[in-house]
C-alpha positions in Angstrom: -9.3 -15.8 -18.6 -5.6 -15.4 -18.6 -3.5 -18.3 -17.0 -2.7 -16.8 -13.7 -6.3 -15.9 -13.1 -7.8 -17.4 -10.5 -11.4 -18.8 -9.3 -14.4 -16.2 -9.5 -16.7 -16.6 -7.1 -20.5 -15.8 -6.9 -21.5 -12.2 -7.4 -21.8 -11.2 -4.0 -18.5 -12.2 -2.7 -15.2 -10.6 -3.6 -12.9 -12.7 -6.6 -10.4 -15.5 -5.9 -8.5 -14.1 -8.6 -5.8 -12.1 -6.9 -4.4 -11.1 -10.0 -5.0 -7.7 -9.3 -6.0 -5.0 -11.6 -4.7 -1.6 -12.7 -5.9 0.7 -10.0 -6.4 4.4 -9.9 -4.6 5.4 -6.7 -4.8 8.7 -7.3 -3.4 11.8 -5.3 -2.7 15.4 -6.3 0.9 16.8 -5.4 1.0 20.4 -4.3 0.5 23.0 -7.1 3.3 24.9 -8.1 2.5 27.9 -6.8 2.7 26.1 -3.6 6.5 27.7 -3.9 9.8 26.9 -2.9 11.1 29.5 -1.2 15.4 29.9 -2.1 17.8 27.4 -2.0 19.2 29.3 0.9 15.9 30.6 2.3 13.4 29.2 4.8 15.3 26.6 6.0 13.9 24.1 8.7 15.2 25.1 12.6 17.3 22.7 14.3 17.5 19.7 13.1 15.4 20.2 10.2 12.5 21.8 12.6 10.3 25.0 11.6 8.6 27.6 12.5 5.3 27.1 15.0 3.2 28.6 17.4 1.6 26.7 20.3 -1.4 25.0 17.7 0.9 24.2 15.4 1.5 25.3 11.6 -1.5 25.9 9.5 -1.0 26.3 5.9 1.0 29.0 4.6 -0.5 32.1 3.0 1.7 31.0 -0.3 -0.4 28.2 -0.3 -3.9 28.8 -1.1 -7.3 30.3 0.8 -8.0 32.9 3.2 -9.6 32.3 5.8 -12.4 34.8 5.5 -13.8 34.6 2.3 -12.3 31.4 0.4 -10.6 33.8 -1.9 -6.9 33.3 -2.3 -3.9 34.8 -1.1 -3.0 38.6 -2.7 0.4 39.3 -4.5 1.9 38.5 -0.9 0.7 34.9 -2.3 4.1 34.6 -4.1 7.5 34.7 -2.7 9.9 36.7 -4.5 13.0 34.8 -4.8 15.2 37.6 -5.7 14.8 39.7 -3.0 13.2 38.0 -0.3 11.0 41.3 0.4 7.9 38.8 1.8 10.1 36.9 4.0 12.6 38.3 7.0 16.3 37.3 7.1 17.6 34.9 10.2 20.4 36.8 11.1 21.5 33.9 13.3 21.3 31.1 10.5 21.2 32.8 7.3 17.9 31.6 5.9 14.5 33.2 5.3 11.6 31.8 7.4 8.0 32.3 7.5 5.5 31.4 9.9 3.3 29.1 8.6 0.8 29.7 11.2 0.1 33.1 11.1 1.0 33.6 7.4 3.3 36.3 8.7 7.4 36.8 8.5 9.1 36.1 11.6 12.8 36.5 12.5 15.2 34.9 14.2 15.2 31.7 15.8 11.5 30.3 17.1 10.9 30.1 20.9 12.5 27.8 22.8 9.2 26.0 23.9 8.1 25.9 20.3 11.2 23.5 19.3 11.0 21.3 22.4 7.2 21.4 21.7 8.5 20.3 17.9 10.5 17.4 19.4 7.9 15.9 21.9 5.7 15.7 18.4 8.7 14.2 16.5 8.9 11.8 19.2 4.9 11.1 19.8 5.0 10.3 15.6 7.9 8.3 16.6 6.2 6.8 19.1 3.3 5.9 17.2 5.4 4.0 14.4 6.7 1.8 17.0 3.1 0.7 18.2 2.3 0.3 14.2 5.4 -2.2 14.0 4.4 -4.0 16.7 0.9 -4.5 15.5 1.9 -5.9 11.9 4.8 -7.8 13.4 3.2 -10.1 16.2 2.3 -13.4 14.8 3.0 -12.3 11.3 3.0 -16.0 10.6 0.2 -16.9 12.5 -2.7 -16.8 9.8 -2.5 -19.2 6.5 -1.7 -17.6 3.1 -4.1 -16.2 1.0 -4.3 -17.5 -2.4 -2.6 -14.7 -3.8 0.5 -14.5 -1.7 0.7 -18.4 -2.5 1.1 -18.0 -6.3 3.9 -15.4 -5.4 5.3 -16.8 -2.8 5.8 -20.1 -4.9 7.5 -17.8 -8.0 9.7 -16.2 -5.1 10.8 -19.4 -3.9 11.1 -20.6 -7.7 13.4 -17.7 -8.3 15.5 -18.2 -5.3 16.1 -21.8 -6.3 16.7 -21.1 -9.7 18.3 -17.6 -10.4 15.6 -16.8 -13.0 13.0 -14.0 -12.7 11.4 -12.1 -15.5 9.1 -9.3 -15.2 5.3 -10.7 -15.1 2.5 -8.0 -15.1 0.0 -10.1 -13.9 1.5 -10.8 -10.6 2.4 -7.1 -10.1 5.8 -5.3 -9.6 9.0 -7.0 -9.4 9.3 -5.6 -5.5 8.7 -8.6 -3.4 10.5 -11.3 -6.0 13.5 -9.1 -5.6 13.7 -8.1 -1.8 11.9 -11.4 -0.3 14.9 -13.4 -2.5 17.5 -11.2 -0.3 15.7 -11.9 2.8 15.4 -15.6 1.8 19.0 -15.7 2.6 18.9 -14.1 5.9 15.7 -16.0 6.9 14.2 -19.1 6.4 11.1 -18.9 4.2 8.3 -18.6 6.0 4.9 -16.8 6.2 6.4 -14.5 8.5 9.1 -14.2 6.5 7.6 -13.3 3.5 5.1 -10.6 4.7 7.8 -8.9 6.4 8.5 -6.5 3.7 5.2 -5.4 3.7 5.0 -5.4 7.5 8.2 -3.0 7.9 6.6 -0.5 5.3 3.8 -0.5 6.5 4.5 -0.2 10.1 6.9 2.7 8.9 4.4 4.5 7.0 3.1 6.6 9.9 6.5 8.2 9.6 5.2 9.9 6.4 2.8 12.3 8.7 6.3 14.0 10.0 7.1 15.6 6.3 3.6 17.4 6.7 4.6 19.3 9.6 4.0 22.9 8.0 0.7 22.3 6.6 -0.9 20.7 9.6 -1.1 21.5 13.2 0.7 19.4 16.1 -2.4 17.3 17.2 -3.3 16.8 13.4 0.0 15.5 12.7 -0.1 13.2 15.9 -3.9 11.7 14.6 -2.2 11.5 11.3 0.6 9.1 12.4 -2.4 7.7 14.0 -4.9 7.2 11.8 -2.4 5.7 9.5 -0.9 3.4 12.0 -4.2 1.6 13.6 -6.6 1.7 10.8 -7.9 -1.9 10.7 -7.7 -2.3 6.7 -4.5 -0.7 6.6 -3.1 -3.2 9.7 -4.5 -6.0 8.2 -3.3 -5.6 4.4 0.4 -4.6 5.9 0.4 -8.2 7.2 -0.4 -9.8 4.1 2.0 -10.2 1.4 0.7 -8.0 -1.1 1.9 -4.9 -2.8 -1.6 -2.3 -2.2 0.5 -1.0 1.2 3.9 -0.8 -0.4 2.8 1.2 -3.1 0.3 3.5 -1.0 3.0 3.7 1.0 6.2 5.1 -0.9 3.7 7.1 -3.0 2.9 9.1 0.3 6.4 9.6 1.0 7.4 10.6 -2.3 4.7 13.7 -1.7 5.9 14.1 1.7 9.1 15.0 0.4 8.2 16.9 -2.5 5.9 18.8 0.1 9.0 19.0 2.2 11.0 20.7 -0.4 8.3 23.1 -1.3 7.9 23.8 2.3 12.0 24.3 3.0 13.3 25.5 -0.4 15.7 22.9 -0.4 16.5 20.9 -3.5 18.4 18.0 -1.8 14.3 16.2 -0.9 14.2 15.6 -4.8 16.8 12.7 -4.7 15.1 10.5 -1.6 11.3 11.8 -3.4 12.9 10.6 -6.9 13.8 7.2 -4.6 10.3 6.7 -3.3 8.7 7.1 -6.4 11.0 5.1 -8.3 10.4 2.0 -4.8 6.5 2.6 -5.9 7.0 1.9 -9.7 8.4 -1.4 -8.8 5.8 -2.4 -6.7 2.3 -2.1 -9.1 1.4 -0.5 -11.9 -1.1 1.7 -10.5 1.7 4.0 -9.0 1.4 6.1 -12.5 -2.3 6.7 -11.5 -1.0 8.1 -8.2 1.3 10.6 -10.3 -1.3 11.2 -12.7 -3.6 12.3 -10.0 -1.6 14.1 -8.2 -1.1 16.2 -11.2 -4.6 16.6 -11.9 -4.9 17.7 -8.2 -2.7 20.1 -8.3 -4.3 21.3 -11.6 -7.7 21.8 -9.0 -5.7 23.4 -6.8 -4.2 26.5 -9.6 -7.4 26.9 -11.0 -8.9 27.1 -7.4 -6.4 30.1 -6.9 -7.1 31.4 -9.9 -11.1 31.7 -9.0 -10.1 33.2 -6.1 -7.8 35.7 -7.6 -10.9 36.6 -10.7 -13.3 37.1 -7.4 -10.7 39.6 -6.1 -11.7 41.6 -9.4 -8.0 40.3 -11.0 -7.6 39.7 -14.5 -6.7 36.1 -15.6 -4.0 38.1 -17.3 -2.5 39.6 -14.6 -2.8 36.4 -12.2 -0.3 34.7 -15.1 2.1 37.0 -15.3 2.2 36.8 -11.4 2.2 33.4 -11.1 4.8 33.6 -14.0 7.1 36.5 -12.7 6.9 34.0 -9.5 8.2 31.0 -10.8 10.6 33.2 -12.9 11.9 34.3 -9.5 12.0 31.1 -7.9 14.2 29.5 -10.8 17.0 32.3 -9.8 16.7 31.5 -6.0 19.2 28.9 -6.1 22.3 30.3 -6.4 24.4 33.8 -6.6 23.4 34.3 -10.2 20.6 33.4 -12.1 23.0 30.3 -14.2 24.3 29.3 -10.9 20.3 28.6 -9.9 19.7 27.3 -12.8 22.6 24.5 -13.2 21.7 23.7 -9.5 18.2 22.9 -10.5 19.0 20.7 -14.0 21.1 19.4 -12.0 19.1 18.4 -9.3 16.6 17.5 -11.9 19.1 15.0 -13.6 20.3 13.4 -10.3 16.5 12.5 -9.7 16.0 10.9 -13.0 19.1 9.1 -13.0 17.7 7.7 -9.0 14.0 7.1 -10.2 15.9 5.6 -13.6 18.3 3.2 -11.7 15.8 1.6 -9.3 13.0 0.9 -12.1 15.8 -0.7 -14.3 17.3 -2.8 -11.6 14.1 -4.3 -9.9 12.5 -5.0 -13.8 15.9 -6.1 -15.3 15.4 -9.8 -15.9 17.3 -12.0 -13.7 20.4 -13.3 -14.7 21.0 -11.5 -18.0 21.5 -8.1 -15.2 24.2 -9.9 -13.7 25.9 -11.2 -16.8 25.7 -7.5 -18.1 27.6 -6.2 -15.2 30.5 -8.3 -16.6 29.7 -7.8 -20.3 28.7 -3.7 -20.8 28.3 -4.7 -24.2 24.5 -6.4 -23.3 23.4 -2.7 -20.8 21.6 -2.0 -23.4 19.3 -4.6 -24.1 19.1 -4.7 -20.2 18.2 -1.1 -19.9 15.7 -1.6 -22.7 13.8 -4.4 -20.7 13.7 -3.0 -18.1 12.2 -0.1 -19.1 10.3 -0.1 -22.5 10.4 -3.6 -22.7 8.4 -3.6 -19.2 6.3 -0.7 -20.3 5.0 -3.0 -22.9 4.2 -6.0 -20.7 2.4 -3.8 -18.4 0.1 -2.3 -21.8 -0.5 -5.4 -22.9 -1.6 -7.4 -19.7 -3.6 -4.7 -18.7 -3.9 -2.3 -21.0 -6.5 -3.8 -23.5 -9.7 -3.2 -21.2 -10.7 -6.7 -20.7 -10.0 -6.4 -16.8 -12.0 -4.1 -16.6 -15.2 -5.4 -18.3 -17.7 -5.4 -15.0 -20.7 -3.6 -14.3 -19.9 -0.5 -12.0 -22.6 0.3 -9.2 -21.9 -3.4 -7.7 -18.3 -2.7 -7.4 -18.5 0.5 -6.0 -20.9 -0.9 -3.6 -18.7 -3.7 -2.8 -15.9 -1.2 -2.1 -18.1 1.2 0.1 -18.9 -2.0 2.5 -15.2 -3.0 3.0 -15.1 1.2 4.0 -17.6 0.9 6.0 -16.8 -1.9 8.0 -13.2 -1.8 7.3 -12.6 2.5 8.1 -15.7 3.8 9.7 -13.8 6.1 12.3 -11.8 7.2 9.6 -14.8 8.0 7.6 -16.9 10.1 10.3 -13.4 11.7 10.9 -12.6 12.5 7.4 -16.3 14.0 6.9 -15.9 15.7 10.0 -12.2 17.3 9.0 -13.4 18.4 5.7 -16.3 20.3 7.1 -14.1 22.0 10.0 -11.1 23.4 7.5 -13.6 24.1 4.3 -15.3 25.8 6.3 -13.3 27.7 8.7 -14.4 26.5 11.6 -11.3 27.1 13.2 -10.7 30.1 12.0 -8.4 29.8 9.0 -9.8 29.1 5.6 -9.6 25.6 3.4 -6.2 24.6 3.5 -4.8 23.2 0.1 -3.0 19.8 2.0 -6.8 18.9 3.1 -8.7 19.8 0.1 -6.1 17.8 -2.3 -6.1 14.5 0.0 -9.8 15.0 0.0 -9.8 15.1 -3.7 -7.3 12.2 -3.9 -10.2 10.2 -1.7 -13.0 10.9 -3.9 -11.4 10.3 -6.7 -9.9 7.0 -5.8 -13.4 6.1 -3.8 -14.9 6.6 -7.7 -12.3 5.5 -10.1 -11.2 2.0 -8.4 -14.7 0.0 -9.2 -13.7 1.4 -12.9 -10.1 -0.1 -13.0 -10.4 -3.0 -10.9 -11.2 -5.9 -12.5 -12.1 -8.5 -9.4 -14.3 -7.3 -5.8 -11.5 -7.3 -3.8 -11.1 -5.3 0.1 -7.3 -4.6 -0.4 -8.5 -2.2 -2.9 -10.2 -0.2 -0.1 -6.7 0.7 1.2 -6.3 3.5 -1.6 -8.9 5.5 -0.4 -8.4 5.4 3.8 -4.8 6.4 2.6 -5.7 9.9 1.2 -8.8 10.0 4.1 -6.5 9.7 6.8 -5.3 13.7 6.2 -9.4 14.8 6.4 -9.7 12.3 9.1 -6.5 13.6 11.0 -7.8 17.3 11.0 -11.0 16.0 11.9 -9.3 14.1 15.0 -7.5 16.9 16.1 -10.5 19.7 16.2 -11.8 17.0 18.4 -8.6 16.9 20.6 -7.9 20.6 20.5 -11.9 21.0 21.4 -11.1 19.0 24.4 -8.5 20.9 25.5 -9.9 24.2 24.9 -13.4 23.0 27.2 -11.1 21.4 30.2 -9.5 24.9 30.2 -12.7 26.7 30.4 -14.0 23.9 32.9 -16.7 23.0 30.3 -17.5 19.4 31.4 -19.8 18.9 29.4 -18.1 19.7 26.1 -14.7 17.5 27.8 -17.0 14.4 28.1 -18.3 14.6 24.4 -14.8 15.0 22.8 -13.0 12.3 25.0 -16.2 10.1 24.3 -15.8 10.5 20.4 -12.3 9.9 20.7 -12.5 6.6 22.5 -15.5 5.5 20.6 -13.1 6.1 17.7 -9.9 4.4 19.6 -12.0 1.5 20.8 -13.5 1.1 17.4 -10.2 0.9 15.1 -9.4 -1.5 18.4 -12.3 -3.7 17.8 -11.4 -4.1 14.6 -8.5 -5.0 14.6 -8.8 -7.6 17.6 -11.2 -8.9 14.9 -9.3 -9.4 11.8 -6.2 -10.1 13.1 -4.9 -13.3 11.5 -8.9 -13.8 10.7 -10.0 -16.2 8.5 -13.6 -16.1 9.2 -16.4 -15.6 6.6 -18.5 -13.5 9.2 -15.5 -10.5 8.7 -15.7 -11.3 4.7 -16.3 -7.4 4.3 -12.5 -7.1 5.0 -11.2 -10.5 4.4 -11.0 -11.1 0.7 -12.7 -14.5 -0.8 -9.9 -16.9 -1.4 -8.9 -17.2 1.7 -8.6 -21.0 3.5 -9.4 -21.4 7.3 -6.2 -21.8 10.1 -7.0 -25.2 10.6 -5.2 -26.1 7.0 -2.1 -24.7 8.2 -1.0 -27.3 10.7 -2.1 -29.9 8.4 -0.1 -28.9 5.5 2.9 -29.2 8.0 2.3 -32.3 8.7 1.9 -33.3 5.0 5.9 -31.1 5.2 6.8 -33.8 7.5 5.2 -36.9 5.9 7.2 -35.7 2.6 10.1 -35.0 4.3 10.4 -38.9 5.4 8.8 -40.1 2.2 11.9 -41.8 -0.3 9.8 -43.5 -2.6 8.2 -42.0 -5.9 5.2 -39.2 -5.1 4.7 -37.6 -1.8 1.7 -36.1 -2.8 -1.1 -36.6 -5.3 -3.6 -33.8 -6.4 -7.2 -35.7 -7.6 -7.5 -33.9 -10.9 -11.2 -33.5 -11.1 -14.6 -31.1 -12.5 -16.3 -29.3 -10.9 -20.4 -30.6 -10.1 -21.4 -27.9 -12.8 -18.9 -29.5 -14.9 -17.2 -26.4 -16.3 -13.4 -26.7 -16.4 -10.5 -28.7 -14.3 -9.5 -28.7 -11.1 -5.9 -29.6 -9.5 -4.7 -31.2 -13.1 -1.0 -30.2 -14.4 -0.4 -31.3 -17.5 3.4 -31.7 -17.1 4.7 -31.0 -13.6 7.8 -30.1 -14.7 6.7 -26.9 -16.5 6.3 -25.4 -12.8 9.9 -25.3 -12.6 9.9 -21.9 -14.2 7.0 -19.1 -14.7 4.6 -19.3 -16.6 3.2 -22.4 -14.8 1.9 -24.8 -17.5 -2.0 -25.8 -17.1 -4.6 -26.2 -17.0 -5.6 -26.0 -13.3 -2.5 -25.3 -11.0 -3.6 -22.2 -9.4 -6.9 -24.1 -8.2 -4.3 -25.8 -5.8 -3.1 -22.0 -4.5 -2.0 -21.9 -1.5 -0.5 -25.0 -1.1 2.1 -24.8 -3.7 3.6 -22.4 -1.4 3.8 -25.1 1.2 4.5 -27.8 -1.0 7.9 -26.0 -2.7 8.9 -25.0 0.5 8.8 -28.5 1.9 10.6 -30.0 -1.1 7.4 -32.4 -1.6 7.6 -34.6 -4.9 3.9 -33.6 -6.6 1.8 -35.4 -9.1 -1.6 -35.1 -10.2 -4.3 -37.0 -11.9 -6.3 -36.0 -15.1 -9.7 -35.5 -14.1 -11.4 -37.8 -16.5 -9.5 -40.9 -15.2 -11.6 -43.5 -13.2 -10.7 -43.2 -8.9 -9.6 -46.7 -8.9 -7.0 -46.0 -11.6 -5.6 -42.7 -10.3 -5.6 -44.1 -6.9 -4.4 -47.7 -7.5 -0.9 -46.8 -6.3 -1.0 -43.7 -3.7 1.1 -41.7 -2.2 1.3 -41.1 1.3 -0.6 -37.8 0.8 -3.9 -37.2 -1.7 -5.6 -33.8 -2.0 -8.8 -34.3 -3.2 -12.0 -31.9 -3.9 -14.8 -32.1 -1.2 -17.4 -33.4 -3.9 -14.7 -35.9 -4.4 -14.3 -37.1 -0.9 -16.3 -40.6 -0.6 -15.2 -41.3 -4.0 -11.6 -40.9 -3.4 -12.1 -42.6 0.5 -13.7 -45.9 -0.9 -10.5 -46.3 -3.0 -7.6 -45.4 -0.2 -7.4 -48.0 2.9 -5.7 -47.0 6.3 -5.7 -43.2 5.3 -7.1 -40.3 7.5 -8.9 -37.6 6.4 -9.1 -33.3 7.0 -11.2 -31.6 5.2 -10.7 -27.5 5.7 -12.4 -24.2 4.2 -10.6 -23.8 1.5 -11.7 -20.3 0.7 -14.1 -18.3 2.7 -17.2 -20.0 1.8 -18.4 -22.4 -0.9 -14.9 -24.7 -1.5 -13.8 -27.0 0.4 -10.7 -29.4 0.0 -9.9 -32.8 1.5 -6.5 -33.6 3.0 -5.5 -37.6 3.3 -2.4 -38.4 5.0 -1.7 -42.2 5.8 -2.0 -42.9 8.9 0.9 -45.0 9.7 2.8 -42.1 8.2 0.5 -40.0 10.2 1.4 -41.8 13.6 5.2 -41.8 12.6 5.5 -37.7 12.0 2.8 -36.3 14.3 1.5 -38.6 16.8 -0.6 -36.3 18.4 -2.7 -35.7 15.1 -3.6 -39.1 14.8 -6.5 -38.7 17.0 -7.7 -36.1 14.5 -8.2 -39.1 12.2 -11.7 -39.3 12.6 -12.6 -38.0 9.1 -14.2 -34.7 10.6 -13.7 -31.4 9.4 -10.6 -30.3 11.8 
């Protein structure tokens, strides 16, 4: 087990190790026949607004299936950017539009009502990401740290001390060390502190639904925002310092944008989709299984049009040399003459590689050689070399060798279904429910592309994760609601749209049905997140993830803050080094404290102590430990004010400390427990009003 792992746990509850695995996020990008129309064509109206009717935009004909018969799209698939015979010039702003709703050109400017109706949804998606802030921001601070944000929130706080960070695979992406040091000065470290990267992103995320606009309807890009912003799993994970909802997060936008450009012919989206990507890179490794599977998707996607196309009765030849004559036309659409486009487009494509280049090299440059290079170009090499090859490497050899991976498979996809199903179950009924109204055309238009990719992006992440992961952990789960929220979303807004369509017809009936699936599906995603919030009870271990201690630790730990604080003598706090009752191992026992100065921490057993070195660091506490083979009378013949002993170890430990009180807290979920002594004249000193805890029960 490599050093940083932590404590596994029974079969049937998720790891303590939150090392976390490679995972295969995965999510297919548009094909490329999906098809920028020119440079100077198709633009988006008003501020950056398009084309709709009063349902919204469906998918373009450019983009894949008609309606009818599943087949794809004839030669009017493919815009011709030479002479722009399948779209209609704007006279009034120059650019080619078409309407994505009807499939059909359209010229001039759209209706008033359809860009004030364009606003109100830019403002309800608006709207909706201001509710989704609110919900990860409130008591941010108010629920204990996991184990896992512990052991990076003590190498954050190491860093910020010391100047010194180096790229480390097994605790992820260089992300949070980087932007949580920066906020470190603005802030004081805190728990809120140091989720509220995660929180921001993740309360911002709903955002993303906006750059769908054209392939989606108004009410599906409302539930999308939605979906994305109350989802229980997704809420909870944005308020824990972790990197699943960053990446998810800047992985969607980086589509979005790439979407975007497809959708408005406009080259400039590259850069801030170049940015994204590059922001995901630097938060976990898995965000080259997103690209990879978007790829792949968008593979599906070409050879679904080209099924299409061979059902029509057209040759596979003649579908190339369309697709080809196509793309040859879309590489000229970029400027007056065809060296015009294509300078605009290498350079377009070299401005994104430098952006995506810049940010990977300066989150995984190693701290302080980056600054030291910035005064000596002489060392930008070896800089730019670490942080990218040299990274590259750390990341195949931490987790490329397969070892993380060595599980059976059926329990971990099982494990991963529950968290779904407890953790997304409106969003699952949703999703089913949206696949089955576009596939099918119930609505009258045929499988759009934007559905059927997210949906393969699900199934494949639903699939591939109990393969990559190598620990049972819920935060997983969060890569496959992602990519369900776009099935779930359409499936959301037939509902809505439904309900509209039956109040106008003065169908009661069918009105009561919809608004009853809706607030069965509001008042679930409520339920559940009333019931995980800050949560760190073992009955909601289907979301919650193993190695998590109870509340009750947390105001305890700040007492031991305050008892170190006003300590001046030797040790503030003493860790029982001990074995476990099956005898396998050490617990709490550090060889040589100082080697936790800088990563990696020396052994053998700090991270059994996770959380609390979080606490500890931040408190400034003086920490020693025992070895766990040395009598009780002789680690304990001259104590600090503060032991941290093992459970097992409690009467041992009490019959050898006079005049201390004693906590004992969960220390994960289930099955550990951990015993907090604090002297009680120390006690009564700093916190008064705990001393009447002192009773030696479980607080």
């Amino acid at each position: 087990m490599s050093p940083d792992e932590g404590p596994r746990e029974p079969r049937d509850a998720p790891s303590a190790a939150a090392d976390d695995r490679s995972e295969t996020g995965s999510g297919p990008a548009e094909s490329a026949d999906d098809g920028f129309d020119d440079d100077t064509g198709s633009a988006d109206v008003a501020g950056d607004e398009l084309d709709e009717t009063d349902n919204g935009p469906a998918e373009s004909a450019d983009d894949g299936f008609d309606g009818d018969n599943g087949s794809a799209e004839a030669a009017s698939d493919e815009l011709d950017g030479d002479s722009g015979s399948d779209e209609v010039d704007d006279a009034s702003t120059g650019h080619d539009r078409v309407d994505y709703t009807t499939s059909a050109p359209v010229a001039g400017d759209p209706p008033a009502a359809a860009r004030g109706r364009s606003r109100r949804v830019l403002l309800g998606v608006v709207a909706v990401a201001a509710v989704a802030l609110a919900l990860r921001i409130v008591a941010l601070g108010g629920r204990v740290f996991h184990w896992d944000e512990g052991r990076v929130g003590y190498w954050i706080l190491r860093y910020h001390e010391t100047g010194v960070h180096t790229y480390r695979p097994i605790v992820h992406g260089p992300f949070l060390p980087i932007v949580n040091d920066w906020l470190f000065v603005l802030l004081p470290a805190s728990d809120f502190s140091a989720r509220l990267p995660v929180a921001v992103v993740g309360g911002l995320l709903p955002l993303a639904a906006w750059l769908f606009r054209e392939r989606l309807r108004d009410t599906e890009v409302l539930a999308l925002a939605a979906v994305l912003a109350l989802n229980p799993l997704v809420v909870y994970y944005s308020r824990f310092m972790r990197n699943d909802v960053l990446v998810a997060a800047f992985a969607v936008v980086a589509l979005g944008l790439v979407v975007r450009g497809f959708d408005t012919g406009r080259l400039r989206y590259a850069f801030p989709a170049a940015a994204s990507l590059g922001l995901a890179f630097t938060t976990k490794a898995n965000a080259i299984l997103y690209v990879l599977c978007f790829l792949g998707a968008g593979a599906l996607l070409a050879d679904h049009r080209l099924i299409a196309a061979r059902a029509r009765g057209e040759s596979g030849r003649a579908v190339f040399a369309r697709w080809r004559a196509a793309l040859a036309g879309r590489l000229r659409a970029h400027g007056p003459t065809t060296g015009a486009s294509l300078g605009r487009l290498l350079g377009t494509a070299a401005g994104s590689v430098l952006i995506f280049l810049g940010i990977v090299v300066f989150f995984y440059a190693p701290r302080p050689d980056l600054w030291q290079a910035l005064g000596n170009p002489a060392q930008l090499p070896g800089i730019l070399d670490a942080g990218t090859v040299g990274a590259a490497e750390k990341l195949v050899d931490t987790w490329g060798g397969g070892s993380h991976q060595d599980h059976p498979y059926l329990p971990y996809l099982a494990d991963l279904a529950e968290t779904l199903v407890y953790g997304a179950p409106a969003v699952l009924a949703f999703a089913l429910l949206g696949v089955v109204v576009d596939r099918y055309g119930i609505r009258g238009e045929g499988p759009r592309e934007i559905v059927t990719f997210a949906t393969y992006w699900a199934i494949a992440s639903l699939f591939g994760y109990p393969i990559a992961t190598d620990i049972q952990a819920p935060w997983a789960a969060v890569h496959v609601v992602v990519p369900l929220a776009v099935p779930a979303a359409v499936g959301v807004g037939f509902v809505v749209d439904a309900a509209r369509e039956a109040l106008a017809a003065r169908d009661t009936v069918s009105v009561g049905l919809a608004a009853l699936v809706v607030l069965a599906g509001v008042s679930g995603a409520a339920a559940g997140n009333a019931a995980y919030f800050n949560s760190t009870d073992e009955a909601d271990k289907q979301v919650l993830q193993w190695a998590q201690p109870e509340n009750s630790l947390k105001p305890t730990i700040e007492v031991v803050g305050e008892v170190s604080d006003a300590n001046d003598d030797g040790a503030d706090v003493l860790f029982v080094g001990t074995r476990p009752p099956s005898g396998d191992g050490e617990v709490f026992y550090v060889r040589d404290e100082s080697s936790l100065r800088t990563a990696p921490p020396g052994g053998p057993a700090w991270h059994d102590r996770l959380p609390l070195p979080w606490y500890l660091e931040r408190y400034g506490a003086n920490v020693t430990s025992s070895p766990p083979d040395a009598e009780p009378a002789e680690a304990l013949a001259d104590p600090p004010p503060v032991v941290i002993a093992k459970d097992y170890d409690r009467n041992a430990v009490s019959a050898e400390l006079s005049g201390y009180a004693a906590f004992e807290h969960k220390f994960r979920l289930w099955g550990d427990n951990v015993v907090v002594f604090i002297e009680r004249e120390e006690l009564r000193r700093v916190a008064p009003e705990r001393a009447a805890d002192a009773s030696g029960e479980r607080t």
